[in-house]
Structures are given as structure tokens and as C-alpha cells.
C-alpha positions as CSV (number, residue, x, y, z in Angstrom):
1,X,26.5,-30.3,-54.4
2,X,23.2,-29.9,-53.2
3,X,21.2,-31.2,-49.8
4,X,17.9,-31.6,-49.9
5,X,16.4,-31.6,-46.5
6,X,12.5,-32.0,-46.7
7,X,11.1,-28.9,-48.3
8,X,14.5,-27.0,-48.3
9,X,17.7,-27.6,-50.6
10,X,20.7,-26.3,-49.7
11,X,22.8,-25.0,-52.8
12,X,26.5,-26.1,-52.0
13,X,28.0,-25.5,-55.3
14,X,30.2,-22.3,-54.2
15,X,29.8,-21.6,-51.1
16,X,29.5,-23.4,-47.9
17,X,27.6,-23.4,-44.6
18,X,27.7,-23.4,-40.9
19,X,25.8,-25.8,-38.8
20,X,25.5,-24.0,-35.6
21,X,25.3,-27.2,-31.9
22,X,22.6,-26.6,-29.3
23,X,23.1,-29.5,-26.6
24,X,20.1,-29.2,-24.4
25,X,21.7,-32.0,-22.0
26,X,23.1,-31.7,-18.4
27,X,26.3,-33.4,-19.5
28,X,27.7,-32.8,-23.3
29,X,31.5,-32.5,-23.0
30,X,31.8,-29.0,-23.4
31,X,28.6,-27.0,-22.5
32,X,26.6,-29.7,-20.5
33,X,23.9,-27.6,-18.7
34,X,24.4,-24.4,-20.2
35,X,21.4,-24.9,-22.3
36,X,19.1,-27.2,-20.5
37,X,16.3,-25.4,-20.1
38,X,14.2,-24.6,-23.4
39,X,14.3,-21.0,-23.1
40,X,18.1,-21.1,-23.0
41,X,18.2,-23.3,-25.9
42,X,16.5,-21.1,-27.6
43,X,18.4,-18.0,-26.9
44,X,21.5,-20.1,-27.7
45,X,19.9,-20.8,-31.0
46,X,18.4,-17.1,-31.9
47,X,22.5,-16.2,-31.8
48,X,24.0,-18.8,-33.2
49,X,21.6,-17.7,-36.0
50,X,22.3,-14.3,-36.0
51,X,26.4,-14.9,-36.1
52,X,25.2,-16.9,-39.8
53,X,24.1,-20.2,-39.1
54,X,22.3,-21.8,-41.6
55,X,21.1,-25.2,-39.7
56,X,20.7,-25.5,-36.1
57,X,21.8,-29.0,-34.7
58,X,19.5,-29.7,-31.1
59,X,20.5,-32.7,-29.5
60,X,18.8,-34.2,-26.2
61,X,21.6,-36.7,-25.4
62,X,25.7,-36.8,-25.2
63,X,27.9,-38.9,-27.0
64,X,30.9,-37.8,-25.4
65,X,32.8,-41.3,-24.5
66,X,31.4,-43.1,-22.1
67,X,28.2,-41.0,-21.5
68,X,25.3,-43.0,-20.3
69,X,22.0,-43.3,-22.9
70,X,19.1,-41.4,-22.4
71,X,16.0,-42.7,-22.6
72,X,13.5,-41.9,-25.3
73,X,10.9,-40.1,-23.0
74,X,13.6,-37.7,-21.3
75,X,15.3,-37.1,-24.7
76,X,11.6,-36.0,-26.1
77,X,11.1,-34.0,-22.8
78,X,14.3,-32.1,-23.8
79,X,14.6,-31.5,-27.6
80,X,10.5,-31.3,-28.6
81,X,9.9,-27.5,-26.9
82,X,13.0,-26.1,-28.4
83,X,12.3,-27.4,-31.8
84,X,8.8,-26.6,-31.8
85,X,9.7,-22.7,-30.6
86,X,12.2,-22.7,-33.3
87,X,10.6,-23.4,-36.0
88,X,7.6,-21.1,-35.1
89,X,10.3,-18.2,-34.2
90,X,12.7,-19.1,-36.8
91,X,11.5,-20.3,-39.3
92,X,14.0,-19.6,-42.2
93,X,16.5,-21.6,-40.0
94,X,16.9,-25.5,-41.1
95,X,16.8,-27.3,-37.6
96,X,18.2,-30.5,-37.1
97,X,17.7,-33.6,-34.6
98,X,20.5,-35.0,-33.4
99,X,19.4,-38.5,-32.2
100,X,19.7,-41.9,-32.4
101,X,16.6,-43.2,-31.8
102,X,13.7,-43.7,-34.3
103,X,10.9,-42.2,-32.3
104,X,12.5,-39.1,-31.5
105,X,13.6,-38.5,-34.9
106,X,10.4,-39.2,-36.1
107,X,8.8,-36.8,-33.5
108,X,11.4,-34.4,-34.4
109,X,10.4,-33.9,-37.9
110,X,7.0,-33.7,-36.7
111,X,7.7,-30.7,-34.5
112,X,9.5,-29.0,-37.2
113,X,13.1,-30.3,-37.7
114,X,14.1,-31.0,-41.2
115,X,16.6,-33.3,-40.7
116,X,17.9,-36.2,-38.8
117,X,21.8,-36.4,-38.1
118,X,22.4,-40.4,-36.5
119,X,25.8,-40.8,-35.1
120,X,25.4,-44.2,-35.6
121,X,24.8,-43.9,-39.2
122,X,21.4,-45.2,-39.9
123,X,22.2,-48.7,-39.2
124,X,18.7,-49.0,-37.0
125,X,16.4,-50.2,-39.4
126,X,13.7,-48.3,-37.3
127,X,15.7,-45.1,-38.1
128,X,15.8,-46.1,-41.9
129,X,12.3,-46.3,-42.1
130,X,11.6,-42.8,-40.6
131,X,14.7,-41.2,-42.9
132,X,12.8,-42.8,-45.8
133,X,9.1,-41.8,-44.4
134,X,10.0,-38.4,-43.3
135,X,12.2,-36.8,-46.6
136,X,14.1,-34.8,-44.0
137,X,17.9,-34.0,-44.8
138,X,20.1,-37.2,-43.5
139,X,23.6,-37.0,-41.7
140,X,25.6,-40.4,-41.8
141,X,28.1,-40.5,-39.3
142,X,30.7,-43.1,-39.4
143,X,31.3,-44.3,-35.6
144,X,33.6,-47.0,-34.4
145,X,31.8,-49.1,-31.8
146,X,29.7,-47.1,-29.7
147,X,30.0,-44.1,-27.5
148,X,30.5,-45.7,-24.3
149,X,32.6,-48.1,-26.1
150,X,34.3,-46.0,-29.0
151,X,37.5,-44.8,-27.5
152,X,38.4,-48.4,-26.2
153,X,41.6,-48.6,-28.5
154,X,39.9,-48.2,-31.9
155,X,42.1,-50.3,-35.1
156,X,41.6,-50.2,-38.1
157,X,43.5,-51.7,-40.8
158,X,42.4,-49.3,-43.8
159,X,41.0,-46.4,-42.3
160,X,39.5,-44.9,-45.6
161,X,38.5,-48.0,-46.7
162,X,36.5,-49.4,-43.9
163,X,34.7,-45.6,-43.3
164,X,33.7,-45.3,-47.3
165,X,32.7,-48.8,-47.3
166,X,30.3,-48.0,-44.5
167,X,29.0,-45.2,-46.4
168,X,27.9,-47.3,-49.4
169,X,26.6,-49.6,-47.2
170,X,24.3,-47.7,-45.3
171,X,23.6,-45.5,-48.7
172,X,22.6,-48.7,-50.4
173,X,20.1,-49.5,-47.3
174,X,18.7,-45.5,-47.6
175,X,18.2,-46.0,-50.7
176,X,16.7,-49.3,-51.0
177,X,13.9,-48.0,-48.4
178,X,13.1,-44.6,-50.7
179,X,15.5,-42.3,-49.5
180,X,16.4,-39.8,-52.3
181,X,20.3,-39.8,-52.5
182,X,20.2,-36.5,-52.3
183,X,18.9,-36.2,-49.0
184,X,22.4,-37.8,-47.5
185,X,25.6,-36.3,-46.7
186,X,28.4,-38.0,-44.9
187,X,30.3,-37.3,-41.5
188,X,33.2,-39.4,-40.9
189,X,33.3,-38.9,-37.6
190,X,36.2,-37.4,-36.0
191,X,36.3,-38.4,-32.5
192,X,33.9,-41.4,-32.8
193,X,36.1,-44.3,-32.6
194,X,39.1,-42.6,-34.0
195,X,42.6,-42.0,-32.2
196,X,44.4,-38.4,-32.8
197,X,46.3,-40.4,-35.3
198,X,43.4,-41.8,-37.4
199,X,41.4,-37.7,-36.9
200,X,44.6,-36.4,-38.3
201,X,44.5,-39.0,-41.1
202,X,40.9,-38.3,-42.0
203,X,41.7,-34.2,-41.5
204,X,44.5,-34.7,-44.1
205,X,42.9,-36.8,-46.7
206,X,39.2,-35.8,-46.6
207,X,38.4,-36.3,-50.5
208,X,39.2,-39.7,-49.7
209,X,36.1,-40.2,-47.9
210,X,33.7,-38.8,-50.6
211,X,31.2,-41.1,-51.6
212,X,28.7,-41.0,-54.8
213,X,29.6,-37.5,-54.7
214,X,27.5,-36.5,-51.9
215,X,28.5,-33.9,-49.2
216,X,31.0,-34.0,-46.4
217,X,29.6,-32.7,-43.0
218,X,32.7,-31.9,-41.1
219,X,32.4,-32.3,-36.9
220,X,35.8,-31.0,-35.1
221,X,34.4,-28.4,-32.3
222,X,36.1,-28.3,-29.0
223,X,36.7,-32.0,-29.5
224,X,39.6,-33.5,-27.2
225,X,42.1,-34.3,-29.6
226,X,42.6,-30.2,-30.5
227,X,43.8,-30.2,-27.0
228,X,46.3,-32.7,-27.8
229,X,47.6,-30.8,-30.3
230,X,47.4,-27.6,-28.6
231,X,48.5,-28.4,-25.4
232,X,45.9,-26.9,-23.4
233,X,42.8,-28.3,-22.1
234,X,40.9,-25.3,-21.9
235,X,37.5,-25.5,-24.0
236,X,38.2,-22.3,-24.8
237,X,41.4,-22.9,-26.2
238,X,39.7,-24.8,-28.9
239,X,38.4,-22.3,-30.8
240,X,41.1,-21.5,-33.0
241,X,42.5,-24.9,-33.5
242,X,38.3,-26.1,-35.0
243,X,39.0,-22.4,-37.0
244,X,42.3,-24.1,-38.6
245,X,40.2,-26.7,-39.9
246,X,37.2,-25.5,-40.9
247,X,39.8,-23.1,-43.1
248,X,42.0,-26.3,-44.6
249,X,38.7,-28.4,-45.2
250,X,37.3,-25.9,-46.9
251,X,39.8,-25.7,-49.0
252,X,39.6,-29.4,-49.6
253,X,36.2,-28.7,-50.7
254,X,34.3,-29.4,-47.4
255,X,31.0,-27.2,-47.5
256,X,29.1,-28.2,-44.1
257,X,30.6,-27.6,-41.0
258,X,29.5,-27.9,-37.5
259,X,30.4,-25.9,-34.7
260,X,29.7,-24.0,-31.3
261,X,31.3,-20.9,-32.3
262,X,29.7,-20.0,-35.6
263,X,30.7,-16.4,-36.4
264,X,34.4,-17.3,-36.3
265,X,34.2,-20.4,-38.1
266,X,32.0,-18.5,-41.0
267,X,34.3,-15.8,-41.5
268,X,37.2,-18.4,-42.3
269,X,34.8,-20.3,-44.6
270,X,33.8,-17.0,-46.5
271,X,37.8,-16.0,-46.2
272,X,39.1,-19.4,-47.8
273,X,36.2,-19.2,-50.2
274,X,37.1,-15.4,-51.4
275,X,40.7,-17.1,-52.1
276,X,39.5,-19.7,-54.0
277,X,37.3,-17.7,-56.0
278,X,39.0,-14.9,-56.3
279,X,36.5,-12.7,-55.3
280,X,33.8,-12.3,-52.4
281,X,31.3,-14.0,-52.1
């Protein structure tokens, strides 16, 4: 149970840890334009750290359904100063591109991120090239279609099935190209192609989508479907419902977990962990 992510390895064996979201976009579901400018990237950042967060996730372009792409020099524009203050300010914090596109990535790590989270799992052989090149940490994220596309009635006939068998796929490819295996850990991708039916599925049965015993990542916050559940389509009403989960996950033996709110998300990991355990961590 441990990630290596360039010079860094996370230790995973007992206790997990929080993956804190910076979107520094105009339009991410949730908090598009609250953190567009790099200063208040940054700020967002410095307290997601101080609530606990272990890995910082920057991102220059949405992939809420049906958001339009970004192209690669706006996306640079966006994520390069706030990874480059970061990792001079911060730099006991593992930051994290979240991207898409090979170039960026590649800049990314160059700037100071240590690892590269594709929502559309690596399957750009551009993208497997830099993952290999650049030794940073890897997140492969299982999406159905893509994410103007992905909500557009996603099927699947064996949902466990067809996500793992993506995994080795795409693990085969990583590794094949140099990629040590325990760079990777797997998302699989609540949300992205998935109906509240299939998240619930996934949320139920997440050992199921271990493969060659590498990590989950876990991605729930403020997504729609907790509003489905909950009734309310408040962002702020998510909170507690991406809280449930990170609790029940953990106890599933999910370690990684990304989030918005990190201080109440980290003190139900360390609580579900104390339980397990039986003592404190």
C-alpha cells in the first residue's frame, strides 16, 4: 500500500490520506471562479493544507458534463503560477496536475507537481510517454465516453468488469513504456459515465475494483448524484453526504480520498481508522 510519486512515497499501510481540489477555472461545477486568479489558488491551497491535506490536486480545466475543452495554452496560463508558488511555498505538500493533455502534464511536473491524475486514464499515448518519462505519482480514472459526452445514458453490461478490465489495460500500457507499478493507483470514477445506480454500485462494492493490488483514489465531492440522494441541491448540502463516504470507503479499505472540504473528511478517516485499529492513530 504504498504510492510512489517521483521523489515522495506515500506509506498507505494504516492510515489514509486526503487529497485536497483547487480548480483554478471560471467554470468547475461547484467553485467555478472562486479560485481563478493564482493568488487565490494559492490561498485556497495554503488552507486546505493547513485543515491536513496531504496532496493538493490543481486543475486548469472542468470536466463537469458537457464543459467545453480548454486549450493547452490557457490551461498552462492557469495551472503553471500556482504550481510553481506551491511548491516553492509548500514544499512538504505533494501537488498534483489534474490534466489531460500531455504537454501540460509534462510542464506540470517541471514546475513542481509530482503527479499527474488523467481523467481519461492514460489512454493518450502522449500522456503515457510523459507518465513514463517523468516518474511522477499516476491517477487512472475510469471514464465512460467523454465529458461532454459521458452522461449521455451510460450502459454497461458488467460494470465491475468492464472498469477493472480497463485498469489492466491501461496498467499493461504504463508498464510496457517504464512506468514503475507502483507509481499507479486507480479512480473508478464516480460521476464519469456512471448513472446514480452504477456510483451506488461502485460505492458498495469498492474491493471489486482493486487491481494488482494497487490503491483506490476515491472522487465523490459535491458531485450531483449526493444531491439525488439527499434531496437538496445545495453545494453546500453535500458536505455530509461525501463525509458518509469517505467514512464507509474507508472502512472498505479506501486510503486516498479527494475532496473540497478536507478537515471534515480527515477527521472521519482518522475516526473510522481509530475503530478499526482500536486505537488512535
Amino acid at each position: 500500500m504504498k504510492w510512489r510519486c517521483l521523489d515522495r512515497t506515500l506509506d498507505l499501510t494504516r492510515c489514509g490520506e486526503i487529497m485536497g481540489i483547487v480548480n483554478v477555472t471560471p467554470d468547475s461545477f461547484s467553485d467555478g471562479g472562486l479560485f481563478a486568479t493564482v493568488d487565490a489558488a494559492v490561498e485556497q491551497a495554503k488552507r486546505l493544507i493547513g485543515e491536513g491535506a496531504v496532496l493538493i490536486d490543481i486543475g486548469g480545466e472542468s470536466t463537469r458534463p458537457g464543459a467545453a475543452e480548454v486549450n493547452e495554452a490557457e490551461e498552462l496560463r492557469r495551472v503553471l503560477p500556482v504550481i510553481s508558488r506551491l511548491a516553492a511555498e509548500c514544499p512538504d505538500t505533494i501537488l498534483s496536475i489534474d490534466t489531460c493533455k500531455a504537454a501540460v502534464a509534462a510542464a506540470a511536473v517541471a514546475a513542481g507537481a509530482k503527479v499527474i491524475n488523467d481523467v481519461r486514464g492514460f489512454r493518450d499515448q502522449a500522456m503515457v510517454e510523459v507518465a513514463a518519462a517523468s516518474g511522477a505519482g499516476l491517477v487512472l480514472m475510469h471514464m465512460l465516453g467523454t465529458p461532454r459526452t459521458m452522461q449521455a445514458d451510460p450502459v454497461y453490461a458488467d460494470l465491475p468488469g468492464e472498469i477493472t478490465a480497463f485498469f489492466r489495460q491501461r496498467l499493461e500500457a504504463l508498464l510496457a513504456a517504464g512506468v514503475a507499478e507502483e507509481a499507479v493507483v486507480f479512480d473508478p470514477g464516480i460521476g464519469f459515465g456512471k448513472t446514480l445506480d452504477h456510483n451506488l454500485a461502485i460505492l458498495r462494492d469498492l474491493d471489486r475494483y482493486t487491481v494488482a493490488g494497487r490503491p483506490i483514489l476515491l472522487g465523490v465531492s459535491r458531485k450531483s448524484f449526493l444531491a439525488k440522494v439527499t434531496g437538496s441541491d445545495r453545494i453546500e448540502d453535500r458536505v455530509w453526504g461525501t463525509v458518509a463516504i469517505t467514512a464507509h470507503a474507508r472502512e472498505q479499505g479506501i486510503r486516498l480520498h479527494r475532496v473540497h472540504e478536507v478537515k471534515a473528511n480527515l477527521e472521519a478517516l482518522r475516526m473510522t481508522e481509530a475503530i478499526i485499529d482500536g486505537v488512535a492513530s
